[in-house]
N, C-alpha and C positions, 0 to 999 in steps of 0.2 A: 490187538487190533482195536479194540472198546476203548482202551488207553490213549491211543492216537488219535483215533474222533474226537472222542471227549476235549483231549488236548487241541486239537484245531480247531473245536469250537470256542473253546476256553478265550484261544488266541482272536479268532475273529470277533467276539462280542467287545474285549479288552479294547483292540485295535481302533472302537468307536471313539474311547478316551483319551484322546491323545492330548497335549500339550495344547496345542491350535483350537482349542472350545471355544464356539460363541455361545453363551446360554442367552434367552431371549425366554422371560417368562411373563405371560400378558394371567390377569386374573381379575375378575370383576364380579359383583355380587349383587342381586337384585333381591328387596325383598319390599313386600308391601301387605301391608292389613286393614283393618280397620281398628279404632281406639280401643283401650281394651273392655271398655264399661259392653259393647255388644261383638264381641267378633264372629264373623261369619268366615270367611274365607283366611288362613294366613297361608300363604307361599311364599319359600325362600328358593332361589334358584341361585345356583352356582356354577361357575365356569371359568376350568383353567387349562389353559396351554401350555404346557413345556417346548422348546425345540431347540434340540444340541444339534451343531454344526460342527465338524469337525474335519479336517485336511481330507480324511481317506473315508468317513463313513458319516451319512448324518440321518439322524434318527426323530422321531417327532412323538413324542404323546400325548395326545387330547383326551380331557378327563371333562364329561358333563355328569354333575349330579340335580336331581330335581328332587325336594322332598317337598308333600304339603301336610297343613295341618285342616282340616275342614272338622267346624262346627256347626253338626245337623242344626237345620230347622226343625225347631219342636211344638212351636206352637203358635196363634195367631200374630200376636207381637212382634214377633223375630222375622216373622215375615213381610209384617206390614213392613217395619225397618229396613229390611232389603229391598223392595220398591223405591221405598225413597232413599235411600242411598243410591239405587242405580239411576230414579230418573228427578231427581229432587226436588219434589213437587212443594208448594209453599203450605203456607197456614190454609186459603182457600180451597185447598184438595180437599176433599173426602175420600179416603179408603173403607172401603166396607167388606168386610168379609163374605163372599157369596154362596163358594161350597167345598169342601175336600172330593179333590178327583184321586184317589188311590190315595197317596201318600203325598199330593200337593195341594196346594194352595190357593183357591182363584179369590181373587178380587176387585171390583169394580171399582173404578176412581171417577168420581164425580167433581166437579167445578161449584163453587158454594157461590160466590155471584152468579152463574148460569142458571142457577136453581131461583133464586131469589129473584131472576126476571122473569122466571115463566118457563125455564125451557128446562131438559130431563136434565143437564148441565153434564153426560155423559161423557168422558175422556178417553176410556177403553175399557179392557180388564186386562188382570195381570193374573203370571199364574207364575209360584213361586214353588222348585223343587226344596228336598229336603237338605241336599249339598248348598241352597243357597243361590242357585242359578233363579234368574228372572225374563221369564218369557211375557213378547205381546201375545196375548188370547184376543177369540173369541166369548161370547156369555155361555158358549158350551163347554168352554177352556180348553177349547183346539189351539195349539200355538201356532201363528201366523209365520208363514215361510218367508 
């Protein structure tokens, strides 16, 4: 009797391949970093579809894989760098480092014309996790919602 299941399942899986196949295979690959002299973030994402068609049975498989590679921030620099990579501020920024809150990073960005006329040249602060993420803050490095 185990014989004869076994064999009718045998038969129905087969029965998917028959002669009359459309295969349709879509595949695309995303992958972005930064140069290699500083990298903070590198993710590769991957995504691929198979889907057989066939007269009497059609089947479909979707395969998503996600892998990353993430290089802590270790220290003031790496951080500063993340700032401006996310909001790319010129030569007249000033980043100054203001304090570690746990294991991140807050810093003030100042405007160097705005200072040079008289005014605090205040721009915000920035708070940088150790993944590399860049939050707006407050000067207590509460991150703004």
């Amino acid at each position: 009797m185990k014989k004869i299941f076994l064999y009718l399942i045998a038969i129905g899986f087969l029965s998917g391949c028959s002669a009359n196949n459309n295969d349709t295979k879509n595949s695309s690959t995303h992958e972005s970093y930064k140069d290699s002299s500083s990298s903070y973030v590198r993710s590769s994402i991957t995504k691929s579809s198979t889907k057989v068609t066939s007269s009497s049975t059609s089947s479909s498989n979707h395969t998503t894989s996600s892998s990353s590679q993430v290089s802590l921030i270790s220290n003031e620099e790496d951080a500063k760098e993340a700032i401006k990579q996310k909001y790319g501020f010129s030569a007249d920024t000033r980043l100054t480092f203001w304090e570690m809150i746990g294991s991140d990073y807050l810093f003030k960005a100042q405007s160097e014309a705005a200072i040079a006329n008289g005014g605090t040249g205040t721009l915000g602060f920035y708070r940088v996790t150790p993944d590399g993420e860049v939050y707006d803050a407050d000067s207590t490095g509460e991150i703004y919602q």
